[in-house]
MARKOLDREN-397681 format. One line per field, with one value per residue (C-alpha): residue number from 1; y, x, z; residue in three letters. Coordinates in steps of 0.001 Angstrom, whole numbers. Layout:
BEGIN
num c(NUM;...)
c2 c(Y;...)
c1 c(X;...)
c3 c(Z;...)
residu c(ALA;...)
end
This chain:
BEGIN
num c(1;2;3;4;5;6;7;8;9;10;11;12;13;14;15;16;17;18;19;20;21;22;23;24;25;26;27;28;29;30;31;32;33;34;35;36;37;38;39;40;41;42;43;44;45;46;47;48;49;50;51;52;53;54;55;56;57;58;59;60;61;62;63;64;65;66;67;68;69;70;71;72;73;74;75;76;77;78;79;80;81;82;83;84;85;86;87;88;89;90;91;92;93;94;95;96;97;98;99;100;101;102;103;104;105;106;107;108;109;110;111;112;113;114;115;116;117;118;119;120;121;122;123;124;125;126;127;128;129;130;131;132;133;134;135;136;137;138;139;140;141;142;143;144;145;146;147;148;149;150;151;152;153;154;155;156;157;158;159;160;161;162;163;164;165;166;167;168;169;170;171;172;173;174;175;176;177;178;179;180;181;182;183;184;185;186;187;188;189;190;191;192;193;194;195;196;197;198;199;200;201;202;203;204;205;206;207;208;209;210;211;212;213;214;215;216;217;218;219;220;221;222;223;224;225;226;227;228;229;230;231;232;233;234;235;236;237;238;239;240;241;242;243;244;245;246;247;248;249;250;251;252;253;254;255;256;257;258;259;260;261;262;263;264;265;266;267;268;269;270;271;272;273;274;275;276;277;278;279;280;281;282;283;284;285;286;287;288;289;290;291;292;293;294;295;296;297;298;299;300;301;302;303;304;305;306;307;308;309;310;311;312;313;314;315;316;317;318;319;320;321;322;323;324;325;326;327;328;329;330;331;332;333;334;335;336;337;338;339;340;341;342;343;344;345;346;347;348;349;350;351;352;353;354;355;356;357;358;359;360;361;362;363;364;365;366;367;368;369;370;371;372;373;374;375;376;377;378;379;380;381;382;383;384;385;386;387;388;389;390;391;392;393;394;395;396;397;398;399;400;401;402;403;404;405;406;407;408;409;410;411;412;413;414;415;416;417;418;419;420;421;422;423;424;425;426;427;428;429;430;431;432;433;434;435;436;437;438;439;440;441;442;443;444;445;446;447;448;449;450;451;452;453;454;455;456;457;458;459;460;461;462;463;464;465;466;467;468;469;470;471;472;473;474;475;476;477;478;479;480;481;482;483;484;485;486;487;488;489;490;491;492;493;494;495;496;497;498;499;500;501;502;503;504;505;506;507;508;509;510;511;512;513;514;515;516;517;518;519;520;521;522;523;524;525;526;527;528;529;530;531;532;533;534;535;536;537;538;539;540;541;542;543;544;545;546;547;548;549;550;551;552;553;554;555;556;557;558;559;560;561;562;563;564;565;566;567;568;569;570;571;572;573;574;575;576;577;578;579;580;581;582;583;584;585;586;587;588;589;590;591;592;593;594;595;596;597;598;599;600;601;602;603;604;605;606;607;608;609;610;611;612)
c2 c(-9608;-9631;-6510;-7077;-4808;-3594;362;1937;-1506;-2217;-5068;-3310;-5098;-2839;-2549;-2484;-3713;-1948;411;-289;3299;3303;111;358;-761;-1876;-4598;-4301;-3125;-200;3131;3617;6506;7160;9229;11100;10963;14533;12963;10115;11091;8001;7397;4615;3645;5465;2120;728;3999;3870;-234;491;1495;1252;2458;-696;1688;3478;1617;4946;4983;6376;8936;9161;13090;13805;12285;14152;13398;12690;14595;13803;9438;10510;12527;9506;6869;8322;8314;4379;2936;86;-1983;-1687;-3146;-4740;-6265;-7920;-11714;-13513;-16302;-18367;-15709;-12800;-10455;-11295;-9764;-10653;-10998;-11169;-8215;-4355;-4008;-17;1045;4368;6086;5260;9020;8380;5879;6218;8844;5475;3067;4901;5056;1421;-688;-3844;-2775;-4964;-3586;-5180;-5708;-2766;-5252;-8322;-8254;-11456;-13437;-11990;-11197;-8397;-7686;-5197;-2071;-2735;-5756;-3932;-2340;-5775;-8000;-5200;-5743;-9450;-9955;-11607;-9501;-6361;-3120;-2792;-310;1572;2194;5419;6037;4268;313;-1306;-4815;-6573;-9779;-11763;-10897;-13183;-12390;-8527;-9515;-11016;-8396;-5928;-6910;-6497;-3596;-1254;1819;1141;3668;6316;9360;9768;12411;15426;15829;19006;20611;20193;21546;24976;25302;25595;27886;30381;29620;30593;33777;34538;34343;36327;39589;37776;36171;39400;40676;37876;38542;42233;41258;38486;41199;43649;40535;40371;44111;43573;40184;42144;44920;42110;41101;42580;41576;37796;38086;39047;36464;33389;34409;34075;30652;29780;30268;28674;25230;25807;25597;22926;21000;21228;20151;17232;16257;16149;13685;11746;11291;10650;7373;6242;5729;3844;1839;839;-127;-2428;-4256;-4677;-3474;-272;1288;3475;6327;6582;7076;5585;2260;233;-3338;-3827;-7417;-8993;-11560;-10516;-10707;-14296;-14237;-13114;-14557;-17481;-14666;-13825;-17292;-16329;-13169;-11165;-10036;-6370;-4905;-6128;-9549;-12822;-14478;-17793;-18682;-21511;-24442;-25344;-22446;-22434;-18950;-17895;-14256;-11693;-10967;-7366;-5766;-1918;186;-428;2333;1245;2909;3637;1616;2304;3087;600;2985;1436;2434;5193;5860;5799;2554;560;-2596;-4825;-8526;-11318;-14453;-15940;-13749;-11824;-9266;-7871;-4398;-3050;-101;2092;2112;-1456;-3683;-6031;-5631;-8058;-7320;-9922;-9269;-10378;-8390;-4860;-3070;-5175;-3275;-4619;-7971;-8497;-6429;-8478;-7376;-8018;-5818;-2658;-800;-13;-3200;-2541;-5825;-8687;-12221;-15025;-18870;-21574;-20724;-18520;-15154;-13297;-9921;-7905;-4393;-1501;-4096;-6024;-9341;-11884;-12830;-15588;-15694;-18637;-17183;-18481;-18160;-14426;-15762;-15524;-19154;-18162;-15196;-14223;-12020;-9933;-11329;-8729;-6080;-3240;-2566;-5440;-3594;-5959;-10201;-12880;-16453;-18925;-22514;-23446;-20298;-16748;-14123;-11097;-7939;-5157;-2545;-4297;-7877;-10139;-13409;-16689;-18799;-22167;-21630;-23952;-24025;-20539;-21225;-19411;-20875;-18340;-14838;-12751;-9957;-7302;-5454;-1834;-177;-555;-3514;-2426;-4338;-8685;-9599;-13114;-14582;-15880;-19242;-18590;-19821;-16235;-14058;-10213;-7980;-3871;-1340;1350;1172;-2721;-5293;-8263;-11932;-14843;-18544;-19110;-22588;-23334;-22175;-19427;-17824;-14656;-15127;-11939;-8705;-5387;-2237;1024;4798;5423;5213;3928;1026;1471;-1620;-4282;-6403;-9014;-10301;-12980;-9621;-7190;-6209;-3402;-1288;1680;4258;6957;10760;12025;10666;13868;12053;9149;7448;3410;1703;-1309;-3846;-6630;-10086;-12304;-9690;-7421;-4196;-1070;-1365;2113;4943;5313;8996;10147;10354;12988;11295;7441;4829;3012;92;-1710;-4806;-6501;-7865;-11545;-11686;-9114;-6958;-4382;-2397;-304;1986;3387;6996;9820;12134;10808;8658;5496;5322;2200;1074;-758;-2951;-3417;214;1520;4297;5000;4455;5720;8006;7599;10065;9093;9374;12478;11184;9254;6101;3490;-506;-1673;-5134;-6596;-9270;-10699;-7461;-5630;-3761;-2080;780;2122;5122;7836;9088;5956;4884;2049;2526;-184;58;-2173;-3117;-1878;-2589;985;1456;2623;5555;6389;6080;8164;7757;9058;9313;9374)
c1 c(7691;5955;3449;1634;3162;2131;986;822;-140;-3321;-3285;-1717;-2262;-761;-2794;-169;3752;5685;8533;12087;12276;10067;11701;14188;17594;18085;14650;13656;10435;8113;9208;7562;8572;11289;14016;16995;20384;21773;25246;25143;22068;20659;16559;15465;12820;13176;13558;16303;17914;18364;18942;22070;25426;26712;25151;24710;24503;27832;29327;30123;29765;25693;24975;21575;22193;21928;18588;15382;12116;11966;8659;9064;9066;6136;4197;4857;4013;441;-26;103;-3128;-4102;-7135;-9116;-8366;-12013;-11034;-8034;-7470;-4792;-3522;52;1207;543;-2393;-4277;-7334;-10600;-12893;-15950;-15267;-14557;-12873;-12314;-8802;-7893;-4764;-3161;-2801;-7038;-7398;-8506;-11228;-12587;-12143;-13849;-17374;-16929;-19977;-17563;-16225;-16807;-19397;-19805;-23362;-24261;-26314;-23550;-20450;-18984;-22868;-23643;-19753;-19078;-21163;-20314;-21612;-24592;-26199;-25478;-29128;-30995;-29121;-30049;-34108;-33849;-31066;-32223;-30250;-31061;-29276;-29586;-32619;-29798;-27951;-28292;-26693;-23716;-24523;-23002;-24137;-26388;-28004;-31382;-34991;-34115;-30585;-31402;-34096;-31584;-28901;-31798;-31453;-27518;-26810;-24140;-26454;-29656;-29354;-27705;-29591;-31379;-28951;-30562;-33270;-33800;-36526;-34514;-31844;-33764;-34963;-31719;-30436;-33033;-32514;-28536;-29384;-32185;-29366;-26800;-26752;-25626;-22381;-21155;-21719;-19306;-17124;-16767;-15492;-12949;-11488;-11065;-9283;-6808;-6509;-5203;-3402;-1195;-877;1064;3255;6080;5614;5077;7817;10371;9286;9685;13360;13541;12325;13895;17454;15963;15281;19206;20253;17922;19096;22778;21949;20235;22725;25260;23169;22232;26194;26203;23513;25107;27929;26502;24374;27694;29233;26172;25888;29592;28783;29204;26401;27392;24605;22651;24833;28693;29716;28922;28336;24693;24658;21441;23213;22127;24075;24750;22310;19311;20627;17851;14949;16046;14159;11065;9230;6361;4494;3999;427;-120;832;1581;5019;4489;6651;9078;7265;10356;10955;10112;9961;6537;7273;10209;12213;12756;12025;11054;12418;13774;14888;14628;17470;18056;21173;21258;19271;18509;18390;17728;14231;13508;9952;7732;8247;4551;5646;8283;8310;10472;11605;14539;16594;16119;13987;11788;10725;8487;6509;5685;9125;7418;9757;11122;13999;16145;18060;20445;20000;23249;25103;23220;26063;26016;22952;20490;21238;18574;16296;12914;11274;7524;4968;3934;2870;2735;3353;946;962;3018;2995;5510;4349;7298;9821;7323;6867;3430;3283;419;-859;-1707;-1716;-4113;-2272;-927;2961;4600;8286;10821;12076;15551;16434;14282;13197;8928;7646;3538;1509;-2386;-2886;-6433;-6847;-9234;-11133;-8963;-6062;-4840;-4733;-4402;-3007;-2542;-1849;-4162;-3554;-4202;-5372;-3812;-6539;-6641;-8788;-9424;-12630;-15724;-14578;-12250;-10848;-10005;-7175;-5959;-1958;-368;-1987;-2845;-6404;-9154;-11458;-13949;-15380;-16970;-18305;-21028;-18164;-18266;-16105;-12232;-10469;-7412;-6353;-6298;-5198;-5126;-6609;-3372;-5198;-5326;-8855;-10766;-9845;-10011;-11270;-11558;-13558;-15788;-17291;-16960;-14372;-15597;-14408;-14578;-14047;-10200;-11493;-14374;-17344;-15545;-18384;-18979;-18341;-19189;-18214;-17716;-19485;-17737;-17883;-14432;-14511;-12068;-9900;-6394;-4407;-4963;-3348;-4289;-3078;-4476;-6935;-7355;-8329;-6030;-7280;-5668;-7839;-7403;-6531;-10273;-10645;-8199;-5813;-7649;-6714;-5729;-8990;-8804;-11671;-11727;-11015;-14142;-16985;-15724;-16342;-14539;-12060;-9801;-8692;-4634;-4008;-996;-393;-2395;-3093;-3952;-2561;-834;486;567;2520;2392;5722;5147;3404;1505;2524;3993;2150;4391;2646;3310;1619;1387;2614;6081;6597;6450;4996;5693;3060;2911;-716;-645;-848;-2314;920;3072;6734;8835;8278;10634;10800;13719;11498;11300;7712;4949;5507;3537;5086;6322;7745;9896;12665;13653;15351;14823;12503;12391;10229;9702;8623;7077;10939;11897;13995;14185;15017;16511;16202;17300;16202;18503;17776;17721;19670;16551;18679;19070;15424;13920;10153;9997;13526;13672)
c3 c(-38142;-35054;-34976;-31460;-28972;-25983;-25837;-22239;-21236;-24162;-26624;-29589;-33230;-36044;-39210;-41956;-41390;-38855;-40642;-39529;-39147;-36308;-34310;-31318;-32203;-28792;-28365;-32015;-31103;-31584;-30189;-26478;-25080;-27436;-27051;-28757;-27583;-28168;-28224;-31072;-32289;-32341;-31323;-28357;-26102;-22752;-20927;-23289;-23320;-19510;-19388;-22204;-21323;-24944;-28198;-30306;-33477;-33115;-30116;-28248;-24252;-23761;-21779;-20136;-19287;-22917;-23457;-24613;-26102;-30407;-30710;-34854;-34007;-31327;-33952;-36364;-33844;-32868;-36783;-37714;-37946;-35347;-34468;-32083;-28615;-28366;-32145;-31079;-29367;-28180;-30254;-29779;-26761;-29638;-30332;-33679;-35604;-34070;-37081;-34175;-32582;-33717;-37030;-37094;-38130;-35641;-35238;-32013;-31532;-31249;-29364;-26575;-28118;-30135;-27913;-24586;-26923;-28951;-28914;-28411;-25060;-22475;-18929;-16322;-15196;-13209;-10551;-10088;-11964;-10469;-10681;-14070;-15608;-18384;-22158;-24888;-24558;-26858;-25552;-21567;-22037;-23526;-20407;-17507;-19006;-18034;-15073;-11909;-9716;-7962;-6398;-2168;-1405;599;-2663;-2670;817;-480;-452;-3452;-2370;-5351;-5012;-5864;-4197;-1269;-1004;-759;1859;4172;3664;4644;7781;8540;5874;6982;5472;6755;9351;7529;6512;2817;293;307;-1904;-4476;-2504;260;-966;-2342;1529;2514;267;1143;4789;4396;1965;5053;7838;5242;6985;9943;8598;7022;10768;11740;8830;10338;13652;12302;9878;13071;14905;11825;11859;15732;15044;12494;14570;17316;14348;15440;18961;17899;15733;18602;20773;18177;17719;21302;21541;18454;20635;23223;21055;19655;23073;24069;21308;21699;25966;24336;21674;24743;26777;23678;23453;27166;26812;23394;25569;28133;26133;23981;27140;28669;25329;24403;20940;18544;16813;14025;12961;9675;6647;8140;7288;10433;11369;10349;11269;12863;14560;18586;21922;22825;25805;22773;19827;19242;19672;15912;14876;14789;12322;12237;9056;7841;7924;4086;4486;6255;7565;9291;12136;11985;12909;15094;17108;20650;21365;22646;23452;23230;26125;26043;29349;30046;30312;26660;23511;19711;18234;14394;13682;9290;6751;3205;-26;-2898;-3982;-6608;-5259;-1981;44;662;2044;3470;4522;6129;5147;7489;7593;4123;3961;952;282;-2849;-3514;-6146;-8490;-9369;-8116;-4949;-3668;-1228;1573;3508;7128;8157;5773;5702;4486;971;124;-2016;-2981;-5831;-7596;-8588;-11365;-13488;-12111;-14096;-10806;-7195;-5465;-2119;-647;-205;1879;2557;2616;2895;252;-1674;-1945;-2726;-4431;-5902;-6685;-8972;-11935;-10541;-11245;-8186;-8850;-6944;-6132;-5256;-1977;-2021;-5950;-6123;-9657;-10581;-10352;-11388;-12381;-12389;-14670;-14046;-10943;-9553;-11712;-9045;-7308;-5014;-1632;780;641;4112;3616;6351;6070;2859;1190;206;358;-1662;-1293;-2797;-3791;-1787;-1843;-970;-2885;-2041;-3758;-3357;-2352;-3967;-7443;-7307;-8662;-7732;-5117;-4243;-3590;-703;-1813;-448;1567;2619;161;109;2095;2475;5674;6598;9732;11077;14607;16766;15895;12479;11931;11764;9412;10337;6784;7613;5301;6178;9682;9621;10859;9563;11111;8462;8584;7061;5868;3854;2912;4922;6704;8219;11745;13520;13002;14653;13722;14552;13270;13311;9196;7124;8362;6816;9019;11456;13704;16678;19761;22102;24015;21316;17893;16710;14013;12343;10536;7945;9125;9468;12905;14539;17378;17491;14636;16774;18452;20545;20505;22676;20940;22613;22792;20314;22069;21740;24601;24216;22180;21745;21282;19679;16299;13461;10279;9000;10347;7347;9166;12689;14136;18004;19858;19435;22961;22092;25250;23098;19490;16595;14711;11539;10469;7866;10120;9367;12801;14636;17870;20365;22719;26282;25777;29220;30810;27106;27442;24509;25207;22232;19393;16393;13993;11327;7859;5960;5098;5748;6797;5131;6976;9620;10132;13596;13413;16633;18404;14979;13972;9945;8666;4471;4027;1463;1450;-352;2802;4758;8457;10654;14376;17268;20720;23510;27819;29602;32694;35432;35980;32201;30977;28691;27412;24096;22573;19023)
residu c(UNK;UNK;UNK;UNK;UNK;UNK;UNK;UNK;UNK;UNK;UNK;UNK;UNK;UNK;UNK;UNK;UNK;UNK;UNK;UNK;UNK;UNK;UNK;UNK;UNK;UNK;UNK;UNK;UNK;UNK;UNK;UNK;UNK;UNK;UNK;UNK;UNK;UNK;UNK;UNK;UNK;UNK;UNK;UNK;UNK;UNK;UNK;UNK;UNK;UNK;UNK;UNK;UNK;UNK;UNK;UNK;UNK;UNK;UNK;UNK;UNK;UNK;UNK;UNK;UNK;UNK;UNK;UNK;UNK;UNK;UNK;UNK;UNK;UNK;UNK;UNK;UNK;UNK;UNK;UNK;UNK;UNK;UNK;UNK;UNK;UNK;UNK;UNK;UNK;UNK;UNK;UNK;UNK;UNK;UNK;UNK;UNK;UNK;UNK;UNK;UNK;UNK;UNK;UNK;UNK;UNK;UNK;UNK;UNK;UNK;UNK;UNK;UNK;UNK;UNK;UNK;UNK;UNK;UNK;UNK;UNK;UNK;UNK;UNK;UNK;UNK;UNK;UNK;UNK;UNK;UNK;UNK;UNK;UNK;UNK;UNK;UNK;UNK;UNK;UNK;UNK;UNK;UNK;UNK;UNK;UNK;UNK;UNK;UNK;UNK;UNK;UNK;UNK;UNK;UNK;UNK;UNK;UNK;UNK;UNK;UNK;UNK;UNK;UNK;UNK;UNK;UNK;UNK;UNK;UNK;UNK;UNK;UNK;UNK;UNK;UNK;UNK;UNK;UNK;UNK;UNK;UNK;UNK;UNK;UNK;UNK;UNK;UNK;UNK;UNK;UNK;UNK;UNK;UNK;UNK;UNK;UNK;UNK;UNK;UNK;UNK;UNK;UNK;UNK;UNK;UNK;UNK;UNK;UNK;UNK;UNK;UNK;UNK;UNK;UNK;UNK;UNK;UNK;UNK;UNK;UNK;UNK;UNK;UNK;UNK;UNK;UNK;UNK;UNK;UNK;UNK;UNK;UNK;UNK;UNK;UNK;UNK;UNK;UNK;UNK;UNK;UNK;UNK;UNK;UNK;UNK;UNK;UNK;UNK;UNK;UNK;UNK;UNK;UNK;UNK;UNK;UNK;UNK;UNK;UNK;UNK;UNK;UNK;UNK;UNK;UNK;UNK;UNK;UNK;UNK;UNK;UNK;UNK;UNK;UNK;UNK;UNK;UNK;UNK;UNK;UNK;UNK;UNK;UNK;UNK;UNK;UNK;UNK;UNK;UNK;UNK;UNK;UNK;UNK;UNK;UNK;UNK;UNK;UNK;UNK;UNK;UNK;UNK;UNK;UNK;UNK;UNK;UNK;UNK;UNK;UNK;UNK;UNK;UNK;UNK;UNK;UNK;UNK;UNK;UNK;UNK;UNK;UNK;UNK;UNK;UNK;UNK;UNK;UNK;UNK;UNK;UNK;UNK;UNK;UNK;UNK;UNK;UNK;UNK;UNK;UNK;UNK;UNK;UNK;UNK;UNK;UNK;UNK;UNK;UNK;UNK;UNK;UNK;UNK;UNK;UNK;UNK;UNK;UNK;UNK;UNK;UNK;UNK;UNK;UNK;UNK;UNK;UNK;UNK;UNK;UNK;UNK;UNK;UNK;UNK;UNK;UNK;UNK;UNK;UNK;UNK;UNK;UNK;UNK;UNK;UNK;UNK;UNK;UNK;UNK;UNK;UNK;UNK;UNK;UNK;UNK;UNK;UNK;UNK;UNK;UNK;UNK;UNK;UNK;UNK;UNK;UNK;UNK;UNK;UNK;UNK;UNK;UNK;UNK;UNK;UNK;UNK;UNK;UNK;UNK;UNK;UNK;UNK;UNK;UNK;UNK;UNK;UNK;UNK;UNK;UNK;UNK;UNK;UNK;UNK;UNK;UNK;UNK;UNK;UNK;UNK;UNK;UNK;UNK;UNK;UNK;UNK;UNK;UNK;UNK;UNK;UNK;UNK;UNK;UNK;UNK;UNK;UNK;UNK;UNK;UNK;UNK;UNK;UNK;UNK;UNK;UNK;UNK;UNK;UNK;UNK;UNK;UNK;UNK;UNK;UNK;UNK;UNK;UNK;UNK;UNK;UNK;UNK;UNK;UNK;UNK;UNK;UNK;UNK;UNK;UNK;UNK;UNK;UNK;UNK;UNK;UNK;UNK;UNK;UNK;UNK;UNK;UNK;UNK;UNK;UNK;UNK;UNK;UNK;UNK;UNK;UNK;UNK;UNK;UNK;UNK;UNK;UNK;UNK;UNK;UNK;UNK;UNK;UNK;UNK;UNK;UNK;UNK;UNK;UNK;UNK;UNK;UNK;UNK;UNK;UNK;UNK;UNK;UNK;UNK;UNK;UNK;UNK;UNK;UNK;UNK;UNK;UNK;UNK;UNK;UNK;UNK;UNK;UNK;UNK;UNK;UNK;UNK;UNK;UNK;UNK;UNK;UNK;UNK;UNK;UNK;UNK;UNK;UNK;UNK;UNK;UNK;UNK;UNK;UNK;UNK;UNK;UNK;UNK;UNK;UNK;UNK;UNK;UNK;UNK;UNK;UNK;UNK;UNK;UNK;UNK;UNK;UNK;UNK;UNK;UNK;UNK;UNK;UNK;UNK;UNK;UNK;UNK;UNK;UNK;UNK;UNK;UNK;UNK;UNK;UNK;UNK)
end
């Protein structure tokens, strides 16, 4: 019998023979997770238990109601003896003894008690992981007395950047940190503390007179109170005017465009195929903030055609996910959506109201990013391992396991490369092999956005205070870059005059800056939404922006006035992508929803900035 098994996702090797007591009848494998089904009385793994519609003991119907934990298999299960995960190796496809590494016995109950202070575990040098690679825990100290390569001087403002005596020299000169400001210092810190205990007597003074403001602020209670149920009528009648004229322009718009749109919820015609006069604007696609469509290479379109004054309008909504919604992405006309439930779906965009038409499955986490190149589809995430999918047949063609040392945050596809980032670096891989080609490291903390040049041969990385611009061949170069102290850079996009960065909810209002493309100056400020920016994609001209935010909406821009034009507020939480499909445009969202929406022309006498 096979003992290696897989325990919360560690190399399990079982010291003595696995009891038949203590196997699932269902994959004939160890317990994980098991539980009891009240009704048959019979003992599974969680996963089974839910994948089973009939009891393969008893042959009775199963009912996943009736389900709760078998604390007595648990108790036993945390009992068995195992070896160490740092004793183990892979031989065949299975997990074997390791006579070179740790031979202690533990109780998986212990684990991870043994296994967080063994001697075998594996560090990585604390100076250059990727130059120097990992050691076990007791030869860390002996390797750090001898290794060649040294921390920034700025390290302890926040530089992570590591590198020889002439490599540190150079980076001297371009750090990120060098102008930041020392952490405070002990003495420093005593000076102010007697400083605040000096100025004490003066705070409680201000403390007084805010407690007299509440004492009056409660006294207008009743006052306040009074006047919101006014305006709360108000809004109700506001509402219902606005409902009516809503009506009114679903009308007309139905009328112009010779078509019916059903709302969110009804069975309607969810069909992407476009009036005949727009119908070949659906050839061409546009990627989500994570990751990279290319355009059919025989498409002529150069730009949309849409018009202002224009309305996106929410036509349906995809459900299908059991958790939040991080990322969608196009292929043709199918489109993929994944997030943290661990799987891909696929949707047929010219049959919406099928549903989901295939469920991918293989990660063991939040799948963050994805990217589309020719008939293959890209995926990574939380499990830190790249999987490739056959676009047409949905099945998984390759997989890297351990690809990065973090979560996958970010993947684009240039030319001849797919590019994956994550925690400080960013890595190169050869597309069609999947092998690894290289590594730039030395980045400001998390990349969590890639963004490609309109000709594709400057890549566009964001961190903290830094857009970085690198060569998309080789040795792929840092090209320029654009310092900013806006903080973290959550999503990028670009268009032929402008960088486009979206960053996290710290900077109040102001969370979209616009840099110019050629001298990469900060250009504008787009003020509108509160909260990070999770996700942003351009019209293909570039005329028009969509922005995706926390605050639960999507905001629609005009790049040539800098003026918002539509606010959409559909999700019941944040909204993390945002992808456009000829006169389509798709959101996901923390709600576990997808959102379709659709381009409609606007009367001049019927237009409305801002309608949801």
């Amino acid at each position: 019998m096979d003992n290696s098994e897989q325990c919360k996702n560690l190399p399990t090797v079982l010291a003595d023979e696995l009891s038949s007591h203590l196997t699932c009848p269902i994959c004939g494998r160890l317990y994980s997770e098991p539980v009891i089904s009240i009704k048959c009385g019979h003992t599974f793994c969680k996963k089974c238990a839910f994948c089973a519609s009939i009891c393969p003991v008893d042959g009775n119907q199963c009912d996943t109601t009736q389900l709760v934990v078998n604390r007595l298999v648990v108790g036993q299960i945390e009992d068995l003896l195992i070896y160490c995960q740092y004793g183990v190796m892979k031989q065949n496809g299975d997990f074997v003894s390791d006579p070179s590494g740790c031979q202690e016995k533990i109780q998986i109950g212990k684990r991870s008690e043994h296994e967080s202070q063994c001697s075998f575990a594996p560090l990585p040098c604390p100076n250059s992981e990727v130059q120097c690679g990992r050691f076990r825990k007791s030869e860390l100290e002996s390797h750090t007395e001898v290794c060649p390569y040294l921390p920034c001087s700025h390290g302890n403002k926040g530089c992570e950047f590591t590198g020889t005596k002439d490599q540190i020299s150079e980076h001297l000169n371009h750090c990120g940190y060098r102008g930041l400001q020392n952490s405070v210092s002990i003495k420093d810190f005593n000076l102010q503390t007697r400083l605040l205990e000096e100025n004490n007597k003066e705070l409680r003074d201000h403390v007084n007179v805010l407690e007299n403001k509440v004492v009056l602020l409660e006294g207008s209670k009743t006052s306040i109170q009074t006047q919101l149920e006014g305006c709360v009528r108000e809004i109700t009648s506001l509402q219902s005017k606005y409902d009516n004229l809503q009506s009114t322009l679903d009308q007309l718009m139905s009328g112009r465009n010779r078509r019916s749109i059903t709302s969110p919820g009804n069975t309607g015609d969810y069909s992407l195929r476009s009036r005949s006069n727009s119908s070949s604007n659906l050839r061409y696609e546009r990627p989500s903030s994570f990751g990279g469509t290319k355009r059919s290479p025989s498409s002529s379109i150069k730009e949309e055609h849409w018009q202002m004054p224009f309305v996106f309008k929410c036509i349906g909504t995809l459900k299908g996910h059991k958790d939040i919604v991080w990322c969608l992405a196009t292929k043709r006309y199918k489109v993929f959506s994944s997030g943290s439930d661990s799987t891909i779906k696929v949707w047929d965009m010219e049959n919406l109201a099928k549903g989901c038409i295939k469920t991918m499955e293989g990660h063991t986490g939040t799948v963050h990013s994805m990217a589309v190149h020719e008939d293959s589809l890209y995926s990574a995430g939380d499990d830190r391992s790249i999987r490739v999918w056959n676009a047409k047949t949905f099945e998984e063609e390759k997989c890297v396991e351990n690809a990065h040392d973090n979560i996958i945050s970010a993947m684009i596809v240039a030319g001849e490369y797919l590019f994956t980032s994550t925690f400080s670096l960013i890595k190169v891989w050869e597309i069609r092999s999947l092998t690894f080609k290289t590594v730039i490291s030395g980045l400001h903390h998390w990349v969590r956005a890639l963004a490609l040049s309109m000709s594709k041969d400057s890549l566009f990385s964001g961190s903290h205070n830094t857009i970085d611009i690198w060569n998309t061949v080789e040795p792929f170069n840092l090209k320029g870059k654009i310092d900013h102290t806006f903080g973290s850079v959550y999503s990028i996009t670009v268009t032929p005059k402008y960088v486009v960065a979206g960053f996290s909810q710290g900077t109040y209002n102001q969370s979209i800056q616009l840099f110019c493309c050629d001298s990469y100056q900060h250009v504008q400020t787009l003020s509108g939404h509160i909260g990070t920016i999770h996700s942003l994609i351009t019209s293909l001209s570039g005329r028009f922006l969509f922005s995706a935010s926390v605050d639960k909406s999507i905001q629609v821009w005009d790049l040539e006035n800098m003026l918002p034009i539509q606010t959409l507020q559909r999700h019941d939480g944040s909204v993390n992508t945002v992808i456009v499909v000829g006169d389509f445009m798709l959101s996901g969202s923390e709600d576990k929803e997808i959102k379709v929406y659709r381009y409609f022309q606007m009367q001049m006498g019927f237009a409305l900035q801002g309608v949801t």
